[in-house]
C-alpha positions in Angstrom: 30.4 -5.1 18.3 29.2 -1.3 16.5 31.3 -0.7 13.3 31.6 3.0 14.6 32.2 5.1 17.7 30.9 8.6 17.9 30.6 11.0 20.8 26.7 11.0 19.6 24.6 7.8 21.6 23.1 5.4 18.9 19.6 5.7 18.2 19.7 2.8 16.5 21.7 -0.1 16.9 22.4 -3.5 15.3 24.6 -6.2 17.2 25.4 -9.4 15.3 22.2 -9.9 13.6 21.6 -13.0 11.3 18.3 -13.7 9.5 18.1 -17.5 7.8 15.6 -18.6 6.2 14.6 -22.4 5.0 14.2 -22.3 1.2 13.0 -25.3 -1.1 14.2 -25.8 -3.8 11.9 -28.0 -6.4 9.0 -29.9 -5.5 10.7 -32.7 -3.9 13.7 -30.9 -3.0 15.1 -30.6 0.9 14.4 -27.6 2.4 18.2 -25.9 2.8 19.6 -22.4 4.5 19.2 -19.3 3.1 21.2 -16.6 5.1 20.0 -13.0 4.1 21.7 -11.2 6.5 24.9 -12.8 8.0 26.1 -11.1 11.7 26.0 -7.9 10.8 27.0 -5.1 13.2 26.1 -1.3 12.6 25.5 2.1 14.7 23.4 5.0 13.9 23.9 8.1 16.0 21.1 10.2 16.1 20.5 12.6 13.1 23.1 11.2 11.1 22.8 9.3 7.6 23.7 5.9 6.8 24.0 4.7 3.2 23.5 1.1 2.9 25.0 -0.1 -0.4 25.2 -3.3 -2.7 23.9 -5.2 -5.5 20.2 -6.4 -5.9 19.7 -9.5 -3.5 22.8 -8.8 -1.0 20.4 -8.3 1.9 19.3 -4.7 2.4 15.5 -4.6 2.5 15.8 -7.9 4.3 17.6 -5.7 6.7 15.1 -2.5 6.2 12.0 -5.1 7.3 14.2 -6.3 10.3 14.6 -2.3 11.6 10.7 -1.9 11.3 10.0 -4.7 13.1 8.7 -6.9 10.1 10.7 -9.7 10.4 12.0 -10.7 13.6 16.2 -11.6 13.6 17.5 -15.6 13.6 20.3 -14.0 15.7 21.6 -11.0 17.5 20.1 -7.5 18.5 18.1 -4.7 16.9 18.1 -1.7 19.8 16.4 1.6 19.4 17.7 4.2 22.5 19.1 1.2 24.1 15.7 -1.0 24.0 15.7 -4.4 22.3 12.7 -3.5 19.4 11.0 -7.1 20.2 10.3 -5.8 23.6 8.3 -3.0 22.1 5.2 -2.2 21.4 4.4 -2.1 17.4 1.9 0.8 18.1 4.8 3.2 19.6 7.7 1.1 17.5 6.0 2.7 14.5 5.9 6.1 16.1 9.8 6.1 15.9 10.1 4.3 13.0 8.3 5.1 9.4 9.7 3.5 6.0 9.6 5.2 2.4 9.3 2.3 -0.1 10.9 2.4 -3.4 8.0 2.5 -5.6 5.3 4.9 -5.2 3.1 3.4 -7.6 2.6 0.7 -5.3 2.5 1.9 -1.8 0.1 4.4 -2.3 -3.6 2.7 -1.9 -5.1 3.8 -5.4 -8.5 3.9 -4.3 -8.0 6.4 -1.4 -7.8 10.2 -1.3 -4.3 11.6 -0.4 -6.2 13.1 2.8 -6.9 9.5 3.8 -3.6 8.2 3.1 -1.5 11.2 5.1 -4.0 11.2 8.0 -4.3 7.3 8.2 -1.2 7.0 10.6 -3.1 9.7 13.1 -6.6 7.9 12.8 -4.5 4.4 14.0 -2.8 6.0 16.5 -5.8 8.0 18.0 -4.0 11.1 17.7 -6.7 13.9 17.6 -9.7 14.3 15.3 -11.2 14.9 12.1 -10.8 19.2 12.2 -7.3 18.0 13.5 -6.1 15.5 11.2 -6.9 18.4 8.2 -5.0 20.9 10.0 -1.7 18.6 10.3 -2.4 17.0 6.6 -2.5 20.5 5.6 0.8 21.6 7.3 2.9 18.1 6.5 1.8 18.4 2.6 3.1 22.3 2.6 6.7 21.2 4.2 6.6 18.3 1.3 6.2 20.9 -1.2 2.5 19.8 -2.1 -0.7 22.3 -2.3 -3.5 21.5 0.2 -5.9 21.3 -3.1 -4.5 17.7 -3.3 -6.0 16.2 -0.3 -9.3 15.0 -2.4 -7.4 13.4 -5.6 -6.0 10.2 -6.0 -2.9 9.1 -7.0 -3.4 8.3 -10.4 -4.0 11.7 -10.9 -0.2 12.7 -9.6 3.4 12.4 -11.2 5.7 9.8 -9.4 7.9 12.9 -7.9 4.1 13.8 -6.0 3.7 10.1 -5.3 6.6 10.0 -3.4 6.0 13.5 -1.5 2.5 11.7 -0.7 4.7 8.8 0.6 6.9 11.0 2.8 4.3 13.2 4.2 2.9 10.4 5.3 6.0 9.3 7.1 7.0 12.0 8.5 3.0 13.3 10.4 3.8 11.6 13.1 6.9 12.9 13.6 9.3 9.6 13.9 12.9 9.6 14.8 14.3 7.3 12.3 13.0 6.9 8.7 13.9 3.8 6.8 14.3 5.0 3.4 14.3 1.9 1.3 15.6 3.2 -2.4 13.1 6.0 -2.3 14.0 7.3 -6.1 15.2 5.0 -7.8 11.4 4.3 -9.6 11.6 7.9 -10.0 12.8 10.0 -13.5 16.3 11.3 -13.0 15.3 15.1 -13.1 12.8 13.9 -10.2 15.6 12.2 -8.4 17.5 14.6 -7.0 14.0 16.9 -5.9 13.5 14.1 -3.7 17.0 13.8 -2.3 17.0 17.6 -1.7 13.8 17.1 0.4 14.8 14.1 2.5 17.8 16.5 3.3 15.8 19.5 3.8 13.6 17.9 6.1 16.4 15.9 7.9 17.6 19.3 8.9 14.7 20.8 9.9 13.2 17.9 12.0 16.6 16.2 13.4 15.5 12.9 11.5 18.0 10.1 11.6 17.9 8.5 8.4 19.0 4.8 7.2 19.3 5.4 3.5 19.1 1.9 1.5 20.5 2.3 -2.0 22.5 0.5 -5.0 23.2 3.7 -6.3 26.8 4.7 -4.8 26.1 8.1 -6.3 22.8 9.2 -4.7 24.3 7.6 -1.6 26.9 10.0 -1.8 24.7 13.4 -2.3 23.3 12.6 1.2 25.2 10.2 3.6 27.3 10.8 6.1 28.3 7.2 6.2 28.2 4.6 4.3 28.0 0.7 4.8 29.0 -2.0 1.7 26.6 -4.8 1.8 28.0 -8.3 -0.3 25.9 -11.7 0.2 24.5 -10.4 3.8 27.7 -9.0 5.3 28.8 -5.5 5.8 32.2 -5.8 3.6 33.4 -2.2 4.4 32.1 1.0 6.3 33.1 4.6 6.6 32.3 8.0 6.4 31.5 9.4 3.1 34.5 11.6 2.4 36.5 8.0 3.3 34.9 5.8 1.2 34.9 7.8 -2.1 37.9 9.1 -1.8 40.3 6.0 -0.7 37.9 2.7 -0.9 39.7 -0.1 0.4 37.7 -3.5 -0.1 38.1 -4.5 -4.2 34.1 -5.0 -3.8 33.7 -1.4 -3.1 36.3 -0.5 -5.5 34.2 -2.4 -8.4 30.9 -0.4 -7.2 32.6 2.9 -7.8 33.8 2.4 -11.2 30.3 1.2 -12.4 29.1 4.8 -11.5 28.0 6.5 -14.7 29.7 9.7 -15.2 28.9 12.3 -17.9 32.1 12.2 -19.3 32.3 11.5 -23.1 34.0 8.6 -24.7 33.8 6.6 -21.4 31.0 4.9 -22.4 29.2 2.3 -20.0 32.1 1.5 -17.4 33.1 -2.3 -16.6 32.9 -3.1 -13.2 35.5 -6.1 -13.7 33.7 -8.5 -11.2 34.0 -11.4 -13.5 31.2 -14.4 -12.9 27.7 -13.0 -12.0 26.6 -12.6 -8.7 26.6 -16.2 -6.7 24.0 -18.1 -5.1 23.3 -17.4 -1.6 22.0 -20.8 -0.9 25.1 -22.2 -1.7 27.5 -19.3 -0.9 31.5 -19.5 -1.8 34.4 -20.6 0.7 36.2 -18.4 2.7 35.7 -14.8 1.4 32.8 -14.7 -0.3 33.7 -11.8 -2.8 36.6 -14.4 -3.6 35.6 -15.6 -7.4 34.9 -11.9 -8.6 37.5 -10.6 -6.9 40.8 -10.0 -9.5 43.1 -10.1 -6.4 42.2 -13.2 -4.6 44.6 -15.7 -3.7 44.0 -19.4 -2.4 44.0 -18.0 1.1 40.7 -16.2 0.2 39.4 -19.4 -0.6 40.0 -21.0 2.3 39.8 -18.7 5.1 37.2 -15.7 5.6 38.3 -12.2 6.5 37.6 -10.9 9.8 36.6 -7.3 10.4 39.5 -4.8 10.4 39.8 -1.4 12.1 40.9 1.6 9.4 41.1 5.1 10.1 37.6 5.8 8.5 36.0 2.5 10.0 36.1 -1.5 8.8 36.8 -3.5 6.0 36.7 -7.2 5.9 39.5 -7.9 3.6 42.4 -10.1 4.2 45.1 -7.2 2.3 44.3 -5.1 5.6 44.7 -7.3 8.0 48.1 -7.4 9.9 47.8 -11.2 10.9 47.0 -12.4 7.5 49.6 -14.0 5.0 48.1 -11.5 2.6 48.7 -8.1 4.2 49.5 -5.5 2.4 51.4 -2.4 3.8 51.0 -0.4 1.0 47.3 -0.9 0.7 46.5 -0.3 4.4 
């Protein structure tokens, strides 16, 4: 089942993918499930943006390494243009896929030039030679906003806003169709934040990218999605375009995330999300809905029964106050 239908084909589509994993806990402990990633469902139509939201340890860069081929899915389907990505090559897989990591402190190899870092996806691929690789390093760092005089330092000799430029030129040289952009700024100052969000959508513009933007930060999600899906304990909880989501969030998770957005208000001070008990363990996950004990409007019906995806004008929500055939509908809410 996709969570959306466009007039656009997918470029990218997951169908009820689940990735468990056996964890042990203790020395002598039993090996027991760990499910990152619990049937979830999403399409991405070709040079949109999808914001993939929720709290450290929900599931998203489990996700992000299932979509670049990193970890292969317990369950389900991971299609790109209609081919199952296990069926494909990694050499061309990588040619349509690239990731930006979070940190660029770390994904940069500090003991090579900037030249060998942007030109190493060309030299694995074959693509060209040596006076060719400085021509297209040359022209990738210009559209990042980098001079060519950088191509023979390091990265210890850049700021983390040239890092990450590093980082995407490299990305983006061999021109792929979807970038995995797994919180790209978040290591990054504020005032360098939104540089790099203005550049992801610059470029996304200019080179039709489709983009899977992975985020806890519902306000940098906002500046550059088009949709955006809510990720709790592996499941998506709610999806819908942008304007839909911020303006009339339906599932009390998404709700909670919202109000936890700093604003720049005075006398507001640091806001209270209201979820209650810290986040739970997904080894041992709650009954029924799993948003259930932080949730202020659960009932024993959460408990004992988990909501099943329901259609809104915008897109889903799994929430049992939207769903017609629950006990726990609510007309006003819907």
């Amino acid at each position: 089942m996709t969570r959306q239908s466009t007039q656009s084909s997918p470029v990218l589509e997951l169908r009820n993918v689940t990735k468990t994993y056996k964890v042990k806990q203790g020395l002598f402990g039993k090996a027991r499930p760990l499910t990152a990633v619990n049937d979830v469902s999403l399409s991405l139509p070709r040079g949109e943006v999808l914001g993939l939201v929720g709290e450290s340890g929900c599931g998203k860069s489990t996700l992000a390494k299932i979509l670049l081929g990193l970890e292969a899915p317990t369950h389900g389907q991971v299609l790109v243009d209609g081919e199952e990505i296990g069926a494909q090559d990694r050499l061309s897989l990588a040619r349509r896929i690239q990731p930006i990591f979070q940190d660029p402190y770390s994904s940069l190899n500090p003991r090579k030039s900037i030249f060998d870092i942007v030109s190493l996806p060309l030299r694995v691929h074959g693509v060209g030679g040596p006076q060719d690789w400085e021509k297209q390093v040359r022209e990738i760092l210009d559209i990042v906003g980098l001079p060519a005089r950088v191509m023979n330092t390091y990265p210890s000799q850049m700021s983390g806003g040239q890092r990450q430029r590093v980082a995407i030129a490299r990305a983006l040289i061999m021109k792929p169709e979807i970038v995995i952009c797994d919180e790209p700024t978040s290591a990054l100052d504020v005032s360098v934040q939104s540089q790099i969000l203005n550049l992801l959508g610059d470029l996304r513009r200019e080179f039709g990218l489709t983009y899977l933007f992975i985020s806890h930060d519902l306000a940098v999600v906002e500046h550059l999605a088009t949709r955006v899906a809510v990720m709790y304990l592996g499941r998506i909880v709610e999806e819908a375009d942008v304007a839909g989501l911020f303006d009339h969030a339906r599932h009390p998770y998404t709700q909670a995330l919202l109000k936890s957005v700093l604003t720049p208000e005075p006398g507001l001070g640091v806001p209270d999300t209201q979820l209650g008990m810290a986040y739970p363990n997904p080894i041992d996950p709650p009954s029924g809905c799993q948003f259930h004990p932080r949730c202020p409007l659960a009932t024993a019906h959460c408990k004992a029964k988990a909501p099943r995806p329901v259609p809104t004008p915008q897109g889903l929500v799994e929430c049992h106050l939207y769903d017609t055939e629950s006990p726990m509908f609510d007309n006003k809410a819907a």
